[in-house]
N, C-alpha and C positions, 0 to 999 in steps of 0.2 A: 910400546903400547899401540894397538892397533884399536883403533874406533871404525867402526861402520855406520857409515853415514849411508841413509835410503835416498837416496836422490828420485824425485817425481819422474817419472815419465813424461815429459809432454805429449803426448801421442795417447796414454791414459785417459780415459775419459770415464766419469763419476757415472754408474748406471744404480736406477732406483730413485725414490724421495726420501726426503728427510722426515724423522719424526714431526716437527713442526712444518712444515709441508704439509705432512698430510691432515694432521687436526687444522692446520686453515682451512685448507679447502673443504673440509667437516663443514666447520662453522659457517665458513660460505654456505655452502649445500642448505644446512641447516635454517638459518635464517633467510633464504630463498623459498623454503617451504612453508614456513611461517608466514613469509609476507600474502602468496599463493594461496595459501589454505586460507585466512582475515578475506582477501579479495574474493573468493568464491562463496563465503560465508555473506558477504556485505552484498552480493550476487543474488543469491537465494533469496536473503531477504528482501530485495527490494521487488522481485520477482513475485512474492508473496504479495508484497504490497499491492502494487500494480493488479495483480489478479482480484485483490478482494477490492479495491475501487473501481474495477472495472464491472464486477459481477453488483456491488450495492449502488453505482449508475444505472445500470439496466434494470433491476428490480424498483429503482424512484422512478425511472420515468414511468414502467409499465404500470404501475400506482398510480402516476399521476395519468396515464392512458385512459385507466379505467375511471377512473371520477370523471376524465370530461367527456367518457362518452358516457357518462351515467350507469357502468356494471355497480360501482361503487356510491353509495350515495355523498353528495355535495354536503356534507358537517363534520365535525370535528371527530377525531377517532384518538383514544389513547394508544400506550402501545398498544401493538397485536401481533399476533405471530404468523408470519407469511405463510401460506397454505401449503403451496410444493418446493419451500425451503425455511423447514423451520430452523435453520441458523443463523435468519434475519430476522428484525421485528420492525414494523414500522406505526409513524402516527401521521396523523392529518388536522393540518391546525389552520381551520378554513377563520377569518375577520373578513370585517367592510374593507376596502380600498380607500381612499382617501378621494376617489373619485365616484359620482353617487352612479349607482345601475354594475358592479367591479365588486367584484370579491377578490379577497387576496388567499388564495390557498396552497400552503405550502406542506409539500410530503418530505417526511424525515425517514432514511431507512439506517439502521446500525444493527451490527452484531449482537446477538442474542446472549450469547454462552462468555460473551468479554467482561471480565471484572472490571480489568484496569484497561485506560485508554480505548476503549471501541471506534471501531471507526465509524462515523456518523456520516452519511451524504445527505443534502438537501436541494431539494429545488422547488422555486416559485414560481407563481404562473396564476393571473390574474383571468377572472374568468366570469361571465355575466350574470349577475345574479339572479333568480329564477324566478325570485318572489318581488323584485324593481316593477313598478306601474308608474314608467313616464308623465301619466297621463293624474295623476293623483298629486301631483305638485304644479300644477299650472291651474288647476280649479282654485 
């Protein structure tokens, strides 16, 4: 009885992957692009943010610009729709200060066309009042 036995080659060497080999390195790949795509997504978005806080800063101050050099009158304004960007609205909600001759006026600007969560910017800014007569509490 003769058997044949394959004896290895040492000298042999395995060319190619294995099947599981290659579906690893898949799913590597895979969940590599997943993480990548979440990261460039959480990217944009913050990219978005920063641009709409930075565009509803500049629209409050130049709001609050105009009231204190008087384009805007000095009282209280509900919303309104900003002129050469109507996709902001803003209001002005001018009080006494707690200090007498001081008004305390503060401009709000936020997105117009937002249902949920707008973004709102505000700022304060204390400002003399026009109608104070120093001179009417010392008599």
């Amino acid at each position: 009885m003769t058997t044949s036995k394959r004896k290895r080659n040492p000298s042999h060497t395995r060319h190619g992957l294995s099947l599981i080999e290659v579906i690893l390195a898949l799913a590597i790949l895979g969940v590599a692009l997943a993480i990548i795509g979440e990261i460039l997504r959480q990217g944009f978005i913050s990219a978005s943010e920063a641009r709409w806080r930075s565009e509803a800063q500049l629209l409050c101050d130049s709001k609050m610009a105009e009231i204190a050099s008087g384009i805007l009158p000095l009282e209280s304004a509900s919303m309104t729709s900003i002129e050469n960007n109507p996709d902001w609205e803003y209001e002005v909600e001018v009080s006494n200060a707690e200090i007498d001759g001081l008004l305390r006026v503060q401009v709000s600007v936020q997105q117009a066309a937002v249902d949920t969560n707008p973004l709102i910017f505000r700022i304060t800014r204390f400002m003399p009042d026009p109608d104070y007569d120093p001179t009417a509490l010392q008599e």
